[in-house]
C-alpha positions as CSV (number, residue, x, y, z in Angstrom):
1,X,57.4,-25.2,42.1
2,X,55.6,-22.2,42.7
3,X,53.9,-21.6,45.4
4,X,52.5,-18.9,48.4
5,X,54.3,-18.5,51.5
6,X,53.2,-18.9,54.6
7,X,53.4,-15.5,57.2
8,X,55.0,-15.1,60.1
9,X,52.8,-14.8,63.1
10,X,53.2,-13.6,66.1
11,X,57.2,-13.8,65.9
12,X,58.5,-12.5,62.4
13,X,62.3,-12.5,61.8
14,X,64.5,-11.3,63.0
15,X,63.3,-10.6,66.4
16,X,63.5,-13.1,69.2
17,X,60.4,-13.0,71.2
18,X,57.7,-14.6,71.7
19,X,60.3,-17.6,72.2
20,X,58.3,-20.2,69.8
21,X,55.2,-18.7,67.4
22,X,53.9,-22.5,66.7
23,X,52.2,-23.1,70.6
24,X,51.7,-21.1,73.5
25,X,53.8,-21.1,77.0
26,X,53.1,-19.6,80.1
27,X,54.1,-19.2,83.4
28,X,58.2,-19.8,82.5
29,X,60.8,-21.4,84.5
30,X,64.0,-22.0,83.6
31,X,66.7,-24.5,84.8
32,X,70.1,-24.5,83.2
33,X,72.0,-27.5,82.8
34,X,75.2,-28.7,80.7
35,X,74.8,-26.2,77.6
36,X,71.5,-25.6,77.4
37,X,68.9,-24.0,79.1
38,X,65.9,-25.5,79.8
39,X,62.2,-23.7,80.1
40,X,58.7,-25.1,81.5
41,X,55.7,-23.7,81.0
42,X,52.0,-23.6,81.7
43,X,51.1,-25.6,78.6
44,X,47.8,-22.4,77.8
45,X,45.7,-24.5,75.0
46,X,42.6,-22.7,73.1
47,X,39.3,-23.2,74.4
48,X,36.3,-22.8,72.6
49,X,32.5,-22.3,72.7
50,X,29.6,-24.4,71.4
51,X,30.3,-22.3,68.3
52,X,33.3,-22.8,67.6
53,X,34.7,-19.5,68.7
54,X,38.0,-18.9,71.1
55,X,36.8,-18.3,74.3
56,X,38.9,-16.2,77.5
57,X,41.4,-19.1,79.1
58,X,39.8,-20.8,82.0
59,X,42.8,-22.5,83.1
60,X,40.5,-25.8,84.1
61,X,41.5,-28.2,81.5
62,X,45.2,-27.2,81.7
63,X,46.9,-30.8,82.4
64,X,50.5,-30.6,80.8
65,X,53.4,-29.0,81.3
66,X,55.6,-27.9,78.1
67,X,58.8,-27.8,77.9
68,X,61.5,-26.0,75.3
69,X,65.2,-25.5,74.9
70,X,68.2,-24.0,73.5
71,X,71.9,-23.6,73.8
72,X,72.1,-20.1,72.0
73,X,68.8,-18.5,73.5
74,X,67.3,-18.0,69.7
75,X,66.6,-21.1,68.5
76,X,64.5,-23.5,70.7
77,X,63.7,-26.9,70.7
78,X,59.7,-28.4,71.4
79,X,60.1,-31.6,73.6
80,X,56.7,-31.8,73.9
81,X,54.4,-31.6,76.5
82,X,55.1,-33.5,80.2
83,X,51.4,-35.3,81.0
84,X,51.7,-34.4,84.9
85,X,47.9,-34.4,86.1
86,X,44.8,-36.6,85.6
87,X,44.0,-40.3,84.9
88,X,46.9,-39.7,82.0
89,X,49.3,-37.8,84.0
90,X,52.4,-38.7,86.2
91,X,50.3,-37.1,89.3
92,X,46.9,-39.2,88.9
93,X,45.6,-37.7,92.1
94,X,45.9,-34.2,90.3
95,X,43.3,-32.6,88.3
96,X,45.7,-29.2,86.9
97,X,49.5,-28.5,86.2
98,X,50.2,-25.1,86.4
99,X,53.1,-22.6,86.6
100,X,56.2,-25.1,87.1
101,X,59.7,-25.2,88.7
102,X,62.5,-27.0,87.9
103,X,65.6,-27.8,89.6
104,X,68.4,-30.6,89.5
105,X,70.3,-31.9,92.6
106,X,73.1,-34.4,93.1
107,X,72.0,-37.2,94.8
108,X,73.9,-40.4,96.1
109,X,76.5,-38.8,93.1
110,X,73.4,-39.1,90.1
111,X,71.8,-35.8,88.8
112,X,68.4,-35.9,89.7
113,X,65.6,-34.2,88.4
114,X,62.3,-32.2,90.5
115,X,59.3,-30.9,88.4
116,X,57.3,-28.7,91.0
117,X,53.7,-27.5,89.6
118,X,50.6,-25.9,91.1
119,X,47.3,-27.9,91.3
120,X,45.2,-25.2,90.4
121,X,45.6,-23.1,93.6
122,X,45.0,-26.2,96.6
123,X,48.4,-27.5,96.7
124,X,51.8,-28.3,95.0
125,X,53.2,-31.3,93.6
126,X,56.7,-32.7,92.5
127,X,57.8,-34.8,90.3
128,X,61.3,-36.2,89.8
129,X,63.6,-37.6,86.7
130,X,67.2,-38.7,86.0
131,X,66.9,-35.9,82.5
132,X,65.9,-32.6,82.5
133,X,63.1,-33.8,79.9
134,X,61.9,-37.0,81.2
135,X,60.2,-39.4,81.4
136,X,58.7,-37.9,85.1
137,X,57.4,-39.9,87.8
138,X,55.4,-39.2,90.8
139,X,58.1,-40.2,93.7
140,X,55.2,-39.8,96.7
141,X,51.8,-40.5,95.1
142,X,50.5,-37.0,96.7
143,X,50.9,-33.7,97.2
144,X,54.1,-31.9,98.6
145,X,52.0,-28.8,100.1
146,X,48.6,-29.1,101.2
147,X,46.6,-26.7,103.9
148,X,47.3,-29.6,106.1
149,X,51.3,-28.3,105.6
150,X,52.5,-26.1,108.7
151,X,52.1,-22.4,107.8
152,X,50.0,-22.7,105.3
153,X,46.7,-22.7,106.3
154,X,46.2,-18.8,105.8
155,X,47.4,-18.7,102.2
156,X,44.4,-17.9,99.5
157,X,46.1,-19.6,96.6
158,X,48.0,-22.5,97.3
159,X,50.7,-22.2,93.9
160,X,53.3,-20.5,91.8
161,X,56.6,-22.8,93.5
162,X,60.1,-21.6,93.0
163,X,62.8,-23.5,94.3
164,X,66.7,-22.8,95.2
165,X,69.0,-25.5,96.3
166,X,71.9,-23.4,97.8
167,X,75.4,-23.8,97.5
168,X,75.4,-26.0,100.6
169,X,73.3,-28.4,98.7
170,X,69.8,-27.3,100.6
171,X,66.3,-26.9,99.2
172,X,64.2,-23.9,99.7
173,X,60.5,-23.4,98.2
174,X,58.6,-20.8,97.8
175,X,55.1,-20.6,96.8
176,X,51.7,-19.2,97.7
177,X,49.5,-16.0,96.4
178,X,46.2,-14.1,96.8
179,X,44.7,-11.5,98.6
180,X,42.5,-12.0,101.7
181,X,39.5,-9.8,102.0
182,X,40.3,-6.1,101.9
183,X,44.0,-7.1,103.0
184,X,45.7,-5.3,99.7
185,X,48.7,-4.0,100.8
186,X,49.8,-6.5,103.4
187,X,48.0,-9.6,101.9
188,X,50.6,-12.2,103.9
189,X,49.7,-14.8,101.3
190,X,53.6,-15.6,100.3
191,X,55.7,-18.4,101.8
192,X,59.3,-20.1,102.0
193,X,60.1,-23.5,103.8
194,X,62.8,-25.6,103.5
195,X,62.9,-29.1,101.6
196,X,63.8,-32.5,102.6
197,X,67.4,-33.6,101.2
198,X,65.3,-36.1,99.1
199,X,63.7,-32.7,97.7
200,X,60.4,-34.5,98.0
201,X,59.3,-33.3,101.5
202,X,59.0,-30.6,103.5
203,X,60.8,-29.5,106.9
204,X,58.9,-27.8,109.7
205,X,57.0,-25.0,109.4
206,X,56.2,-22.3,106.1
207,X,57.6,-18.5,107.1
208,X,55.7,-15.6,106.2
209,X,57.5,-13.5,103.2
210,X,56.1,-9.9,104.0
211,X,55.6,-8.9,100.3
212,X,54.2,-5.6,99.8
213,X,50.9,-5.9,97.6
214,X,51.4,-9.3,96.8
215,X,49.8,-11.5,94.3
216,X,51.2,-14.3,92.5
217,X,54.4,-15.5,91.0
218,X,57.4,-16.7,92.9
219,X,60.9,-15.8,91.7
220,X,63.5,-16.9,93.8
221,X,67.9,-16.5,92.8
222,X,71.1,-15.8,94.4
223,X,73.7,-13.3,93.4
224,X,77.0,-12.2,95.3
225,X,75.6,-13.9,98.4
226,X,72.3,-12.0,98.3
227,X,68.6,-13.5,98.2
228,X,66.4,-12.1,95.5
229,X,62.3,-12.7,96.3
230,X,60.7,-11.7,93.2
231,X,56.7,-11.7,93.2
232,X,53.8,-9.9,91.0
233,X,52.1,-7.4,92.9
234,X,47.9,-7.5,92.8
235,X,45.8,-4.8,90.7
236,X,44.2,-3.0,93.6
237,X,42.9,0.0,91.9
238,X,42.8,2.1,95.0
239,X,46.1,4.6,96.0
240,X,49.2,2.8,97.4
241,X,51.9,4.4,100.1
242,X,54.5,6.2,98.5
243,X,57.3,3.5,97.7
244,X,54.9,0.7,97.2
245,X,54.5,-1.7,94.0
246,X,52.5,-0.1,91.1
247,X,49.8,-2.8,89.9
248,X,50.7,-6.2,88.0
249,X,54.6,-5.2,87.8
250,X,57.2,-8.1,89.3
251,X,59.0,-6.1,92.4
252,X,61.8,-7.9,94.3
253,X,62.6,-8.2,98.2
254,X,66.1,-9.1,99.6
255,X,68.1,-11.0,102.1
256,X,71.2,-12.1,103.7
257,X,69.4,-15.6,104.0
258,X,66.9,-18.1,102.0
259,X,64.4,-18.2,104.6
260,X,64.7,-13.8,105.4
261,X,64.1,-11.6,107.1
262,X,63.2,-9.9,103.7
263,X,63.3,-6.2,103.0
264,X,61.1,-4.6,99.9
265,X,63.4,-2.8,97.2
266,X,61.5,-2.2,94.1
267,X,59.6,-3.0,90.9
268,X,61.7,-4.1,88.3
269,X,59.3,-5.0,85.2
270,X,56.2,-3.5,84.2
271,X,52.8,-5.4,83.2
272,X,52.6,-6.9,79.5
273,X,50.2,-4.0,79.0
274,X,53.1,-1.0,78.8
275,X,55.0,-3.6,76.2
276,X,53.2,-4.9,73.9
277,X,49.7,-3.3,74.4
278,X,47.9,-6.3,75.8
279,X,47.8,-6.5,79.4
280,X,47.1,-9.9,82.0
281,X,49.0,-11.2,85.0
282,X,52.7,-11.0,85.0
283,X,54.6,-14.4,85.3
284,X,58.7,-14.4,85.2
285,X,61.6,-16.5,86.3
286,X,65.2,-15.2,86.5
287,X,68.4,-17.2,85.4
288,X,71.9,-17.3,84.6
289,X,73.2,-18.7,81.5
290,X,76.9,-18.4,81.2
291,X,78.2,-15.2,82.5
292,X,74.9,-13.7,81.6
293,X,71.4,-12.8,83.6
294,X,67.9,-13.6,82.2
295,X,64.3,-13.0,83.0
296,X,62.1,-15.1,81.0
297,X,58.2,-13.7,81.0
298,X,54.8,-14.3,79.3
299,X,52.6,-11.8,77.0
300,X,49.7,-12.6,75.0
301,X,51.7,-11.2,71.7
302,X,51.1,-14.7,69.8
303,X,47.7,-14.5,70.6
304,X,47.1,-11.0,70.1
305,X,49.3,-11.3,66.7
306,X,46.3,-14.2,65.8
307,X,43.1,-12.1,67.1
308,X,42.4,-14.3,69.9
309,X,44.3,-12.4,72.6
310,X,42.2,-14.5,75.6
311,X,44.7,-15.4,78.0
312,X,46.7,-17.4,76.3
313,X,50.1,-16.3,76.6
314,X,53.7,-16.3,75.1
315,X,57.2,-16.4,77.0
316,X,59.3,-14.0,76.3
317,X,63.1,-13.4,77.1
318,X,65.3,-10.8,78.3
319,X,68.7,-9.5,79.4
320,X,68.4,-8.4,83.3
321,X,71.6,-6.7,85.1
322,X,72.1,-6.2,88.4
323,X,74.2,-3.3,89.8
324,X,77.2,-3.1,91.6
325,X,75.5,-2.1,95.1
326,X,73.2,-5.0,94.2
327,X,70.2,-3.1,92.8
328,X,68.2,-4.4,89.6
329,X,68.2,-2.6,87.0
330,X,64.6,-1.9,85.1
331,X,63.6,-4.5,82.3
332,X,62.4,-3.0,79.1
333,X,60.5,-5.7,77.3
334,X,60.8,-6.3,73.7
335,X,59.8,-8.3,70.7
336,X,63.6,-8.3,69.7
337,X,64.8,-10.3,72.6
338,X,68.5,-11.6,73.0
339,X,71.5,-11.7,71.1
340,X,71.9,-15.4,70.1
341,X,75.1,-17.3,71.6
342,X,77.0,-18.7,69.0
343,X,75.9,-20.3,66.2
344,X,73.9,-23.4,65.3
345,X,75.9,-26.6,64.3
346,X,74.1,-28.3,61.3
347,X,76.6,-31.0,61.1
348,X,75.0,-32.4,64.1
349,X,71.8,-34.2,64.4
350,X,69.0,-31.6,64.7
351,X,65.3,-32.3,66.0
352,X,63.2,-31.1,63.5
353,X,61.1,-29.1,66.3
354,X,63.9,-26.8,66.5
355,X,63.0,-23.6,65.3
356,X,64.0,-19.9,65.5
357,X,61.0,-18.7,63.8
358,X,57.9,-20.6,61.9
359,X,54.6,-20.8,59.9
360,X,52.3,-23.4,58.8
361,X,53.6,-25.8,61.0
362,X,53.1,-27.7,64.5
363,X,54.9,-30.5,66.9
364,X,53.6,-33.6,67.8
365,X,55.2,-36.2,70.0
366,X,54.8,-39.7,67.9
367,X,55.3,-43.0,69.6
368,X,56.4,-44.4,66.7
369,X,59.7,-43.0,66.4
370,X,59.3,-41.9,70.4
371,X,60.0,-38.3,68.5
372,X,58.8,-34.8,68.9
373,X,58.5,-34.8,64.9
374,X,57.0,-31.3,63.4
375,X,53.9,-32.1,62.0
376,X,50.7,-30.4,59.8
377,X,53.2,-29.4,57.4
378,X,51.5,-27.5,54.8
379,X,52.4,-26.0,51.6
380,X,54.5,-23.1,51.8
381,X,54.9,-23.6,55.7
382,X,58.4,-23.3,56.7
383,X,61.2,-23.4,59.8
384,X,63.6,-20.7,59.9
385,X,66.9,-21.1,62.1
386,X,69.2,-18.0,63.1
387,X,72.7,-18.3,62.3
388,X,73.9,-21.4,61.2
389,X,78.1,-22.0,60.2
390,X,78.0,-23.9,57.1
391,X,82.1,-23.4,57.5
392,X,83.7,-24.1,54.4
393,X,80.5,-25.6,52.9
394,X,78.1,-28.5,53.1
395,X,77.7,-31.1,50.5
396,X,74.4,-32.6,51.6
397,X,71.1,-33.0,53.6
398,X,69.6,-35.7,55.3
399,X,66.4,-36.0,56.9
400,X,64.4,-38.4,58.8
401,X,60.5,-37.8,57.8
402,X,57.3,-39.8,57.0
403,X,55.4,-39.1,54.2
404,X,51.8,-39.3,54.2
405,X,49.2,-39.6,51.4
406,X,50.4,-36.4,49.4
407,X,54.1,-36.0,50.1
408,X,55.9,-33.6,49.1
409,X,59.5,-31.2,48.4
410,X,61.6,-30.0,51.4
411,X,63.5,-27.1,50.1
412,X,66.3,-25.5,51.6
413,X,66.7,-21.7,51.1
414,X,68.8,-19.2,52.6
415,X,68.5,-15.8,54.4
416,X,64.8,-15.7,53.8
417,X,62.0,-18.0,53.4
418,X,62.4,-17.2,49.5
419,X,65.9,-16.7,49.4
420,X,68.7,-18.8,47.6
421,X,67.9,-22.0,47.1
422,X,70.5,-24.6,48.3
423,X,68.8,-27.8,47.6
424,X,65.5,-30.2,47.4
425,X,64.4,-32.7,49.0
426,X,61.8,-35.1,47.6
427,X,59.5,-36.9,50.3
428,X,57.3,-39.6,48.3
429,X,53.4,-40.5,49.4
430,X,53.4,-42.8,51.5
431,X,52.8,-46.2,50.2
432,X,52.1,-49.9,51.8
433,X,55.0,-49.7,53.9
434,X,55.1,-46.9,56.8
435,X,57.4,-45.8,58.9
436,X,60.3,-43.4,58.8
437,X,62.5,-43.4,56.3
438,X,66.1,-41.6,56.2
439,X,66.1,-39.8,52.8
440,X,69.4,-37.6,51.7
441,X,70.0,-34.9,48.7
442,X,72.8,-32.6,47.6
443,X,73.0,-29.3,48.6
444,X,75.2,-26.5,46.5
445,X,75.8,-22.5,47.8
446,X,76.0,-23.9,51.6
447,X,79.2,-21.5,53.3
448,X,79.8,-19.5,56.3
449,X,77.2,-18.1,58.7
450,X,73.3,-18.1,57.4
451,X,70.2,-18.1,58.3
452,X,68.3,-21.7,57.3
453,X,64.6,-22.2,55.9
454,X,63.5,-25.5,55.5
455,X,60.5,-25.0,53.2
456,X,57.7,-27.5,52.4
457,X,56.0,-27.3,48.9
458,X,53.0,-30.3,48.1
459,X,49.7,-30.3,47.6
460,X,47.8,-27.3,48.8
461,X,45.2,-28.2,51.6
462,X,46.6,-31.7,52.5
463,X,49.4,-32.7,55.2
464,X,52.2,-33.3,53.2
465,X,54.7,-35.4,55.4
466,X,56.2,-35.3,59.0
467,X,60.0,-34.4,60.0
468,X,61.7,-36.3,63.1
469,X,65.0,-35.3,62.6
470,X,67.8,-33.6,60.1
471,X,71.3,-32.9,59.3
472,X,74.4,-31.8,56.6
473,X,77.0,-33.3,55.6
């Protein structure tokens, strides 16, 4: 079958970032846990006009949190959006879900769960689990953090959590942002208190963190028994003391304690802008994964990539080092990313919204199924996975999918969207009788370590089928 490919957008192969190139993500927050490390995100959607057109991101109808994963850091799986505020939502009494935190905690011997998000900037919320991916409930039926919270009362916008549970098994969160009038340099707008040991309350009274310039964005992690406070400092266009944070970078404080006294080191990644030529507000979260240090952060390069560069943003990923006399070292953001850690089983069952690169394509979460299944598969769209071990060589494929009125041809290439072909899968029209169906082929030319393109060839201008799940054997 002949046909045209569809282009990369946004993220072409080989490089790593933006993470996904098939929805946005803002906001990032990652929590590691087994072999995989977990990111939620501001799910940024486009908004548009009475014409039709994109319009800038008002942030207003933002309801969902989104949430991806990976166990090599280059290939990431969609699990869909997390339905936290509104009559729909986890959190009814909520109206936005905004810039999450994550964190797990052993309680009564069970892992357990806690989804902290902003509603818009008036308070926080939480939401708890027994998985990292759901399903969420509301434990407390309100907010965590309102004004009403001790310490609080002063902060201009209520948001941006980050959360630590310390060695000793205590919660810490930190949250708050904005600048009072005229108050630029010392805008006294951040916060840390502790949490309840049910991580679903608050104890005493919110401390002031002293943050130079402060904005947005709480970053809170631990390394060698010192505190990191990470933050975005505000775009006040006017000259800044010697020493102090250069406009819309993330700068870090430290301490000897969770709760301070803090003391202001640096900046330690510049705005979007000086990357990638598209400025906005400067979200992050930093992480360790293995014996390695991370710092995830959003750019509008997917959007920028499409034209429609409005505020809706992409998360990125990084490597981030600290010294040995504990100093950072300076982030240089890139479209190549990380180097990817290890490589991709494809003996095991793989979710079909697992993807190192992409185009044509989207995710849906089905309830038939209860699946994250790719969906709006069109012809010539394809998936692209880094660095799968064939080992000695595979002798078939097997996928779970559900045709729809055209069907289609899944083909299997390697190296390149057009490279060798390995095998063909044929996915029939759907006919009376719906629902998935588990259709196999053989494969030939599948050895050693490749790159994978699942490729989907039908009818031009229709939706050809929809994939749940796949796997060699």
């Amino acid at each position: 079958m002949t046909y045209q490919l569809k282009q990369a957008t946004g993220k072409v192969p080989p490089q790593g970032n933006p993470l996904v190139a098939h929805r946005y993500g803002a906001d990032p927050y990652a929590l590691v846990y087994g072999d995989r490390v977990y990111l939620y995100m501001t799910n940024d959607a486009l908004e548009y006009d009475e014409n039709g057109t994109v319009k800038e991101n008002s942030y207003s109808s933002i309801n969902t949190i989104t949430v991806i994963s990976s166990a090599d850091l280059v290939n990431w799986t969609d699990h869909g959006p997390i339905a936290v505020a509104g009559p729909q939502g986890a959190a009814k009494w909520a109206t936005q879900s905004w810039a999450p935190a994550a964190v797990r905690k052993v309680i009564d011997g069970k892992d357990k769960f806690f989804l902290y998000f902003a509603n818009n900037a008036s308070g926080i919320g939480v939401l708890s689990s027994d998985s990292p991916v759901g399903p969420w409930v509301d434990p407390i039926g309100e907010a965590l953090i309102l004004r009403s919270t001790p310490g609080v009362e002063d902060v201009t916008w209520l948001f941006d959590p980050a959360v630590l549970v310390d060695e000793d098994g205590k919660g810490y969160i930190y949250f708050g942002g904005g600048v009072p009038e005229g108050q630029f340099a010392e805008p006294g707008t951040a916060r840390v208190m502790p949490l309840g040991e049910d991580m679903i309350s608050v104890v005493g009274t919110a401390q002031v963190i002293p943050a130079p310039y402060m904005f947005e964005d709480a970053g809170i992690h631990k390394w060698k028994g010192t505190y990191y406070y990470t933050y975005c400092s505000n775009f006040y266009k006017g000259e800044r003391a010697e020493g102090s944070p250069p406009a819309g970078e993330i700068a870090y404080m430290t301490s000897s304690s969770p709760m301070g006294p803090w003391m202001y080191q640096t900046t330690i990644l510049k705005n979007p802008g000086h990357f990638f030529g598209v400025s906005g507000n400067n979200h992050h979260a930093i992480f360790q994964f293995r014996d390695s240090w991370y710092i995830a952060y959003h750019a509008q390069t997917l959007s920028k990539a499409q034209g429609i560069a409005n505020g809706y943003r992409s998360t990125h990923l990084n490597r981030l080092a600290h010294n040995e006399d504990g100093s950072i070292q300076e982030i240089h953001a890139d479209y190549e990313g990380v180097s990817q850690l290890g490589s991709l089983n494809p003996y095991e069952r793989i979710p079909a919204a697992t993807m190192g690169w992409s185009a044509g394509v989207k995710t849906e979460y089905l309830a038939e199924g209860g699946v994250q299944a790719v969906t709006e598969v069109e012809h010539g769209g394809w998936i692209g996975l880094s660095g799968v071990d064939f080992g000695s060589g595979a002798d078939a494929f097997q996928a779970s999918v559900l045709g729809l009125e055209a069907g289609g041809v899944l083909e299997l290439h390697l190296d390149e969207p057009a490279g060798p072909l390995i095998g063909k899968l044929q996915v029939p029209a759907a006919g009376a009788a719906q629902g998935w169906t588990e259709l196999k082929t053989e494969v030939q030319g599948a050895a050693g370590v490749h790159a994978l393109y699942l490729v989907f060839a039908g009818e031009s201008g229709k939706d050809l089928f929809k994939l749940a799940h796949w796997q060699f054997t």
